[in-house]
N, C-alpha and C positions, 0 to 999 in steps of 0.2 A: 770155615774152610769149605769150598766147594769144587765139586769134579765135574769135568767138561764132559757127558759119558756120548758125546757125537764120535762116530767113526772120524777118524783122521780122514783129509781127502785121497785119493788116491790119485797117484803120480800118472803122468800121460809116457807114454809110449815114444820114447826118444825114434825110432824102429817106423811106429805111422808117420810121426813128421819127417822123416827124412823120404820115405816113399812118397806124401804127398810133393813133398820138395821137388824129387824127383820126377813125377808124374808130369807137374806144372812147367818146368824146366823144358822136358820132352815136346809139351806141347808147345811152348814157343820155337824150339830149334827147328821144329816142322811148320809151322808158320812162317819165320823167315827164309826157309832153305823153301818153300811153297811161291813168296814171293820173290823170290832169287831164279825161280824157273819159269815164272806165269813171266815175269818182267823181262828174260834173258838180260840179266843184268849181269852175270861173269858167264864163266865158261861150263859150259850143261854138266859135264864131269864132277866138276867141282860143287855144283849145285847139289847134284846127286846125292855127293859122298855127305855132304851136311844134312841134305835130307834121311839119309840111311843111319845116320849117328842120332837123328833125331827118334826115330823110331826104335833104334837099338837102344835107347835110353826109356824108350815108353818099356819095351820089355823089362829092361831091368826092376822097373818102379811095379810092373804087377807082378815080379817075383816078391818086390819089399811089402810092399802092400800084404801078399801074401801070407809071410811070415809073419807078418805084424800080428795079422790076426792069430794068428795060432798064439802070438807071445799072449794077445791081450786075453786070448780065450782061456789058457793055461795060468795068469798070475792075476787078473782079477785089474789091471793097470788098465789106464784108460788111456782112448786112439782107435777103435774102434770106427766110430764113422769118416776119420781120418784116411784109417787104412782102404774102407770100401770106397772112396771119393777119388781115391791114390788109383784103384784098380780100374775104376769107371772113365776117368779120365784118361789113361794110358790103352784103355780098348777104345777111345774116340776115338785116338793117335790113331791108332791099329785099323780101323776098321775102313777108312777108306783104299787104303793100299790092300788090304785082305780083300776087299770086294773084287778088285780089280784084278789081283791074281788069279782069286775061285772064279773067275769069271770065264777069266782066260785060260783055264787050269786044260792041259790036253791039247791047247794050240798048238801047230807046228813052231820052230823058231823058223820064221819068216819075217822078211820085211819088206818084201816087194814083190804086188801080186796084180796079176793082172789078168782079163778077159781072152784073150786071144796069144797063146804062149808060144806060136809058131811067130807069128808076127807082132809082137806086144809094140803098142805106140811106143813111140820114143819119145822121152824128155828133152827137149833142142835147147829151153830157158832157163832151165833150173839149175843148170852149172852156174851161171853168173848168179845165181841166187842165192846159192848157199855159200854157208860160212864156212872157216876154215876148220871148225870143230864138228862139222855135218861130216855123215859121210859119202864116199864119193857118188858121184849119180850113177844109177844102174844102167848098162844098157843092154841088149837082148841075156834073153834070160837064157842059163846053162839048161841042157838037158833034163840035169838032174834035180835042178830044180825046178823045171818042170815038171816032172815025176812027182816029185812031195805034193809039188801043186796041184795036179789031177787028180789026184790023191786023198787030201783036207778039204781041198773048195771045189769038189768035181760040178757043183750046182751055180758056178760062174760061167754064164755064158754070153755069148756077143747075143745083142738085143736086135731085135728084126722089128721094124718099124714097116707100117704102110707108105709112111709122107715120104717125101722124096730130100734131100738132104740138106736143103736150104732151110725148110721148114723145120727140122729136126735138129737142126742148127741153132736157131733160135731159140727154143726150146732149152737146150743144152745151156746154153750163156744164160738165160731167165734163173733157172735150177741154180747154176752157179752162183748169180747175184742173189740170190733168194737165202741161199744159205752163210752168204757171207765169205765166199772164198775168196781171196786175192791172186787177184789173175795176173799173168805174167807176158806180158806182151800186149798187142792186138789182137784183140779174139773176133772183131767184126767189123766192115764197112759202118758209115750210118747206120741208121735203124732203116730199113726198107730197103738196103743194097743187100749185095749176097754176101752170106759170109763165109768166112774160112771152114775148112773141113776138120778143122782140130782146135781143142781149148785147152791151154796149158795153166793150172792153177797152183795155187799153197793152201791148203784147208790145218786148221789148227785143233786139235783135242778139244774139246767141251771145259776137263779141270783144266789141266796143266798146261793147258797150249802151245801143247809139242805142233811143230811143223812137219807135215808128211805133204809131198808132191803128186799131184793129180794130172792129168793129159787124160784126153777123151777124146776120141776119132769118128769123125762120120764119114763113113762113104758109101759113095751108091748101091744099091743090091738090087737087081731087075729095075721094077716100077719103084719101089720104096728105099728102104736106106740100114746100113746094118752100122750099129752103134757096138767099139769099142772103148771096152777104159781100163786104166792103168794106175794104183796107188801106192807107194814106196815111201816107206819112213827115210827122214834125216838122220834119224838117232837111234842106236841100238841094233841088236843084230834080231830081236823077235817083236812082235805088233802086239801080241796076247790078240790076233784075229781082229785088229781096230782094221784095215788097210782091206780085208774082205767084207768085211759089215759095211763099210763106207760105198766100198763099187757094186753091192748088195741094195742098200737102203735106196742109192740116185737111182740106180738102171728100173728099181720096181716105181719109184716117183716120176724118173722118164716116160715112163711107161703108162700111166697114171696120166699125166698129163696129155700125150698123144692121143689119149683115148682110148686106151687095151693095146695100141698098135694096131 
């Protein structure tokens, strides 16, 4: 007669596998609902809300995760790496949208912002551009939001250039081509005729490649030339401050390139 005197194995943590389950899960529903937005493949809404379930799912998984461990720390049942894989996984979820929030955390809700609030360019293009789930195109800005705006971005100002508006013009369309914006209309004779005194574009987010509308104005100022610009999301009623960083980043690259002005 002989006795097996090995520890029986110990049972796994029904509790881990279901959190990893769920972790894994989350991160696919934000991978499709990710490609459902980069692609405008249905309607941005709808995209959203499966993106927002995906992520309400990653939370759920580091509550289970959570728990798990506490089961697995209190009964001696294995799921342990299970559970930290469950938690680590649903903070990937998490972390690019957390970035973006803390980022933006304290932005006005704004969505359309512009250099010159008495006179803001006008959009003339971008109504035939946008879709029926955009919304509608801005045009001169309320008072009061004006206010907010002097307010958040009081360091947006129209840009004074030496060159005179032809050349600054130029300049303007290169900047645009350079960064990959898709322009909306005619923005220039040939190359060597003169061009229009405004460039109406669609610049798209870096991830998600949301579409926000762009118009930049040149016109003469004395000897030189005084550059406005204008940027307005399609979506949403707040930017998290994308739409002032963007007429922030060009006008100091304008600038840059003119040569200090």
């Amino acid at each position: 007669m002989t006795f097996d005197l090995r520890e029986p194995p110990r049972r796994r943590s029904r509790l881990a596998r279901l959190a990893l389950a769920f972790a894994w899960f989350s991160a696919l529903v934000a991978l499709y609902a990710f490609a459902l937005i980069r692609l405008r493949l249905v309607e941005p809404f709808a995209a959203f809300a499966a993106f927002a379930s995906g992520l309400g799912i990653a939370v759920i998984a580091i509550l289970l995760g959570a728990a798990a461990l506490v089961v697995v720390w209190t009964t001696g049942l294995r799921g342990g790496v299970r559970a930290v894989a469950a938690i680590a996984i649903a903070l990937a979820v998490l972390a690019g949208p957390a970035y973006v929030a803390a980022r933006g955390f304290g932005a006005p809700v704004l969505n359309d912002v512009a250099t010159d609030l008495a006179d803001p360019p006008a959009f003339t293009r971008a109504v035939r551009d946008r879709t029926p789930g955009d919304l509608p195109v801005p045009g001169p800005i309320p008072p009061e939001q004006a206010e907010r705006l002097r307010a958040a971005y009081g360091d947006l100002q129209p840009l004074k250039l030496s060159q005179g508006p032809d050349e600054v013009s130029n300049l303007v369309i290169a900047l645009v081509e350079e960064r990959g914006w898709r322009t909306l209309g005619p923005t220039a004779y040939p190359r060597g005729g003169p061009p229009l005194g405004r460039v109406e574009a669609v610049a798209r987010t870096p991830v998600l490649g949301f579409e926000d509308d762009v118009v930049i104005r040149v016109r003469e100022d004395g000897t030189g030339s005084r550059v406005d610009m204008r940027s307005a999301s399609r979506l949403g009623r707040g930017d998290f401050g994308a739409n002032a960083e963007r007429i922030r980043s060009f006008l100091a690259d304008l600038k840059a390139a003119a040569g200090g002005g």
